[in-house]
Phi, psi and omega in degrees: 000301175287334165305342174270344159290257242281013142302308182286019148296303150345316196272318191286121173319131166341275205322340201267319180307291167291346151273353162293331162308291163338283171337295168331293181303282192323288178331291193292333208269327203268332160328291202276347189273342166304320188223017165300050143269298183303132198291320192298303171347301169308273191314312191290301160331308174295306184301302158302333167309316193282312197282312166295336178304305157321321180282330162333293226273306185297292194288355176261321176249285175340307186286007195248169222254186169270143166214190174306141195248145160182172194220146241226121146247012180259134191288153157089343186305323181315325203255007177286330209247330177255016152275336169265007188217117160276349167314270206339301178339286191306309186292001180258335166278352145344289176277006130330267166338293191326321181236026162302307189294347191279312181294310170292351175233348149346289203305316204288316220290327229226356184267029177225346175275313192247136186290311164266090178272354172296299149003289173318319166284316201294316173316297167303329164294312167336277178311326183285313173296336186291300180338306238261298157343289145346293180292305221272321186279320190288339178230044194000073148223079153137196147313100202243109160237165207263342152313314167296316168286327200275299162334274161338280196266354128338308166324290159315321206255012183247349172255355169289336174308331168329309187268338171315307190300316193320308197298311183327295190323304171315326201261348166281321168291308187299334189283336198278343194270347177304000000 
């Protein structure tokens, strides 16, 4: 049953996904430059971070049925294989998404312990993604490729614009009380 909602994922044009992308960034970026101060600010992030992580975890591995397991190290083979299945498109920007909100509240979670937290994300999407990638060949449900990570942390390093932008807004509101 959830596997056939979240099968209607699918259906939805690329282009609407990036505009949510977008959408996303801006919203958050102009968000965190307001209340990056604010302790809720912190909590809300911190929830969200955990609940993709969860979800993560739930729609790449819990929600998929067992089928054949193997595993893809040549980068880029996806878009040689979605020129002849334009399905493929969607699922790669899928996986974009997927680790987007993660990319957007990481950064905030984490910019008063670490000094490059864009880095920081970039690692932890690394990692979070290998993790995933791992499991999904170890409980044979799908395909574990080296495309899906490289996918995943586009993801994570396209929700860190969030915090670029927060900061951009900040060195810009401080020049003007200057």
């Amino acid at each position: 049953m959830l596997h056939n909602q979240l099968s209607l994922l699918y259906e939805i044009p690329s282009y609407i996904y990036f505009l949510i992308i977008a959408f996303c960034i801006i919203v958050w970026g102009v968000a965190g430059s307001f209340f990056d101060k604010k302790k809720v600010w912190l909590i809300l992030n911190s929830v969200i971070m955990l609940v993709t992580i969860v979800a993560v975890f739930f729609i790449t591995l819990f929600s998929r049925e067992v089928q054949q397991s193997q595993i893809v190290l040549s980068p880029f083979s996806v878009f040689s294989l979605a020129k002849t299945y334009p399905d493929v498109y969607n699922q790669m920007v899928l996986n974009i998404v997927l680790f987007l909100p993660f990319g957007l509240s990481l950064p905030f979670c984490v910019k008063s312990k670490i000094k490059r937290p864009v880095m920081f994300v970039m690692s932890v999407s690394v990692a979070l993604s290998m993790v995933v990638e791992i499991l999904q060949y170890v409980f044979e449900r799908g395909y574990s490729e080296v495309d899906d990570v490289l996918l995943n942390v586009l993801g994570a390093l396209l929700g860190t614009l969030s915090y670029l932008f927060a900061q951009l807004i900040n060195n810009r509101l401080q020049k003007r009380k200057k």
